[in-house]
C-alpha positions in Angstrom: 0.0 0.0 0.0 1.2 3.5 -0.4 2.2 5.2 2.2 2.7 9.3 2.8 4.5 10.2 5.9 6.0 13.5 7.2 9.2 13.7 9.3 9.3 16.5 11.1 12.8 18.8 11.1 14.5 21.6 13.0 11.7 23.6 14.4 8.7 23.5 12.0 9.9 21.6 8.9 8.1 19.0 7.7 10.9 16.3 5.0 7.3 14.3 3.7 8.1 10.4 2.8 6.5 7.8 0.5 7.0 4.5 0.5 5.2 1.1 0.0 7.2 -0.8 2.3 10.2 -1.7 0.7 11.5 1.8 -1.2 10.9 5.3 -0.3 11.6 8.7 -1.7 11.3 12.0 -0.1 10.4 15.9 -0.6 12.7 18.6 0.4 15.0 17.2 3.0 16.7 20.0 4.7 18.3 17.7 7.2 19.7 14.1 6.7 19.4 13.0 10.0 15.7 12.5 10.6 15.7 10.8 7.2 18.5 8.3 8.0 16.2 7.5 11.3 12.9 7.1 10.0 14.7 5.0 7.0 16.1 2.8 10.3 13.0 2.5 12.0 11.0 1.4 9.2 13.9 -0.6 7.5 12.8 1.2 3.8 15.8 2.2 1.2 15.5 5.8 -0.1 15.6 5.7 -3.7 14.6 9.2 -4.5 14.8 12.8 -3.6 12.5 15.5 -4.8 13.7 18.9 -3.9 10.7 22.3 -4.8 13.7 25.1 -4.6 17.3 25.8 -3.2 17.0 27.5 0.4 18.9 25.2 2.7 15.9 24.2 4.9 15.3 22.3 2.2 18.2 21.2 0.6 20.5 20.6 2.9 20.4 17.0 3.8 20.3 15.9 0.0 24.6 15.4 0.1 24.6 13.4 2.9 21.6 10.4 1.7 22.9 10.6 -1.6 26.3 9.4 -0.6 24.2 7.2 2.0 22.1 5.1 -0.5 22.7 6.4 -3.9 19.1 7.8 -4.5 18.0 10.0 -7.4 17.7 13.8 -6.8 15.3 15.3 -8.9 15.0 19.1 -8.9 13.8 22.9 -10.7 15.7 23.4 -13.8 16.6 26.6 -12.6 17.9 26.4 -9.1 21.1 26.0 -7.2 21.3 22.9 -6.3 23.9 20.3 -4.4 24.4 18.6 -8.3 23.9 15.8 -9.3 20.7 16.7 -10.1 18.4 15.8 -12.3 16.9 18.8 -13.8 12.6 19.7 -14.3 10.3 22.0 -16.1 6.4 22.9 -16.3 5.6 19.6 -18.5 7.9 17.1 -17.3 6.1 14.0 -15.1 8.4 11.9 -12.7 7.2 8.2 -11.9 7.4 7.6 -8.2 6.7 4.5 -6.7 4.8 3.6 -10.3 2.5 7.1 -9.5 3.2 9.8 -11.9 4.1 13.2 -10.9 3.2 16.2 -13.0 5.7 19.0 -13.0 4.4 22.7 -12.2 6.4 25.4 -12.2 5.4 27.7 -9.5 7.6 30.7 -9.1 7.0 33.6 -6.1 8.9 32.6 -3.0 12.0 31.7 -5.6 12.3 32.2 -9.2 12.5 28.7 -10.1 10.2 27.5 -7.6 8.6 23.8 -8.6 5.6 22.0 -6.8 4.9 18.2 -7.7 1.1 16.6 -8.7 -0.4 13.5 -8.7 -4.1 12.5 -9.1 -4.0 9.2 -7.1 -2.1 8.4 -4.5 -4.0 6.0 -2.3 -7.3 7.1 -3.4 -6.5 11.0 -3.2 -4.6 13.4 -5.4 -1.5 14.6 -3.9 0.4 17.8 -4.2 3.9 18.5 -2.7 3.8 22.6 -3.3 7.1 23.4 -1.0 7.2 27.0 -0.1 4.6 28.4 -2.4 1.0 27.5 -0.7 1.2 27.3 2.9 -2.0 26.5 5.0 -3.4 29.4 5.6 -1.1 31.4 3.9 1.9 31.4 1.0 5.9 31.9 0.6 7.3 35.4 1.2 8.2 36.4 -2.2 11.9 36.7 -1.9 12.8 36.3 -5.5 9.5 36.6 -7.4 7.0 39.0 -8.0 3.4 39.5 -6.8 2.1 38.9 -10.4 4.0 35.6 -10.5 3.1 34.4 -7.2 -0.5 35.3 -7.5 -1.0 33.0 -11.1 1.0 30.3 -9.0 -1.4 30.0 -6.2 -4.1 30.4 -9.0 -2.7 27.5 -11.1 -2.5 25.3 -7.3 -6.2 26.3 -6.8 -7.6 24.9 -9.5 -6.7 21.2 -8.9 -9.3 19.3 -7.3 -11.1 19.7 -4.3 -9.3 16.7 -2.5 -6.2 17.3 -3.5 -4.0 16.7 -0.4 -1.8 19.6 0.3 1.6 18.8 1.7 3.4 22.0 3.2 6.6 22.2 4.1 6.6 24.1 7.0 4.3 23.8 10.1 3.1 27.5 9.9 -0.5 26.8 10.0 -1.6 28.6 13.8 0.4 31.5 13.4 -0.8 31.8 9.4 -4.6 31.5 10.9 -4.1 34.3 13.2 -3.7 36.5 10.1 -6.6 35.0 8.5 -9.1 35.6 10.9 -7.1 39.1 10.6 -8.6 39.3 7.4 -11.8 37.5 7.6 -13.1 37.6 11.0 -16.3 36.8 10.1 -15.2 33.2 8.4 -16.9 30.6 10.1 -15.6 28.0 8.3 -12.0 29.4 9.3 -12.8 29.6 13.2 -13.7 25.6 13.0 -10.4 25.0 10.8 -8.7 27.0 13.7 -10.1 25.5 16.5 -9.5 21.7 14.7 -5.9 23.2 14.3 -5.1 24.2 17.6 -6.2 20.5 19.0 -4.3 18.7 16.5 -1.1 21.2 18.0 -2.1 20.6 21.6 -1.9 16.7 21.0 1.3 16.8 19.3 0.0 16.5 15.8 0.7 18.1 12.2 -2.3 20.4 11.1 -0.8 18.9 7.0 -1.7 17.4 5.2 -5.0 20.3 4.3 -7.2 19.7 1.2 -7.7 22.7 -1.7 -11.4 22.8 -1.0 -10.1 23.6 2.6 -7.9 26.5 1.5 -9.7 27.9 -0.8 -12.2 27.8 2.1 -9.9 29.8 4.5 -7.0 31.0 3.1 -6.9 35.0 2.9 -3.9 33.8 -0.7 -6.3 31.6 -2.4 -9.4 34.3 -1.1 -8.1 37.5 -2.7 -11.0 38.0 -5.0 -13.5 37.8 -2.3 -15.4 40.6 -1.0 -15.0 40.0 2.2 -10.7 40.1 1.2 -11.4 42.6 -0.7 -13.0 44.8 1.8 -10.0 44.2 4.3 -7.6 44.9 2.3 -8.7 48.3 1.0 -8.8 49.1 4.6 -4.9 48.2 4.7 -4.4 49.9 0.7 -7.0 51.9 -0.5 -5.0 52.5 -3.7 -4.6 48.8 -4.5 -7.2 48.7 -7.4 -6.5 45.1 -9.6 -5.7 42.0 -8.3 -2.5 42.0 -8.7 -2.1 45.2 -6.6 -4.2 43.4 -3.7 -2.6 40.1 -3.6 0.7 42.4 -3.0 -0.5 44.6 -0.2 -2.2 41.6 1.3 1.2 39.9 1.2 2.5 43.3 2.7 0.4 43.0 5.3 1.3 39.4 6.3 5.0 40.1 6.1 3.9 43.0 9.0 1.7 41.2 10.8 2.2 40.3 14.6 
């Protein structure tokens, strides 16, 4: 059966697995060490790495299990990356663990961002997006522009409904404090919130979400919305298109405390 696990890293990473018992790859490991364990504990072999971009938190444990087990690395076309790497594009599909994996290009938090689709993995279709769509929120645009990451999270948007969202980072309570920011009238975001902050409480991941719940409560995926709309003209009167919006909403999340 397949199987999608996440290993959590340094403070709020999250390195997700798959595996069907014997082989395993995984998504953006920015530390070796939690990989080597987990491969230990479940006696799997890692025979692939899929990296979304360069930052370190991401990358940085790619080295050491490559020289470890000889897996694959798989990564944007674009990117700095610890080479060899096996280079991707908008277009290209990767087979993993007989599934095939779309490639999207997805720039805003880097300029070479990539995010990875499937449309059944164990029933569900799957989406590793790294740093671009966050629950509850999206990547800081550190080397793209609002325009960019704006037709990105449109592009993510439109898969289905139960696509499972994997995040990389565990952002989600701090990314729902903004939201309610924005939407404080949401009812379906104060459930998602309140589900949230049990899952924390027990010592659980709030990933992976589904796209019908973000585009449910994320203020990114929402930006159209009245109700968005409303708030953020409060913030930025002068932000008149979307594009304008999606940025001083952004803005306002970078500033938010």
């Amino acid at each position: 059966m397949a199987m999608l696990h996440p290993i959590p890293a340094f403070t709020d990473n999250y390195i997700w697995a798959l595996h069907e018992g014997r082989h395993a790859w995984v998504v953006d490991p920015g530390d070796d060490a939690p990989v080597t364990a987990w491969l230990r504990a479940t006696g799997v072999q890692l025979v692939g790495i899929l990296l979304t971009h360069h930052h370190a938190d991401h990358t940085g444990g790619v080295a050491a299990l490559r020289a470890a087990t000889g897996a694959r690395v798989l990564g944007p076309a674009f990117e700095v990356l610890p080479e060899p790497v096996e280079r991707l594009g908008q277009g290209d599909t990767v087979e993993v663990l007989g599934h095939p994996f779309a490639v999207l290009e997805v720039p805003g938090h880097t300029a070479g961002h990539i995010a990875y689709h499937t449309p059944a993995w164990d029933g569900a279709p799957l989406l590793f997006c790294g740093d671009t769509l966050f629950s509850g929120g999206c990547g800081r645009l550190f080397e793209g522009t609002p325009a960019q990451m704006l037709d990105s999270l449109d592009r993510l948007a439109a898969l289905p409904d139960d696509t499972l969202v994997c995040c990389t980072h565990e952002y989600t309570l701090s990314n729902l404090r903004f939201a309610r920011a924005v939407e404080p009238d949401n009812t379906a975001l104060a459930a998602h919130q309140a589900w949230c902050e049990r899952r924390r409480v027990d010592g659980l991941p709030t990933l992976p979400s589904t796209l019908a719940t973000e585009r449910a409560i994320n203020p990114f995926l929402r930006s159209r919305e009245p109700a968005v709309v409303q708030a953020i003209h409060q913030q930025c009167p002068e932000a008149q298109d979307a594009v304008a919006r999606f940025a001083a909403l952004r803005r306002w999340k970078d500033g938010f405390r």
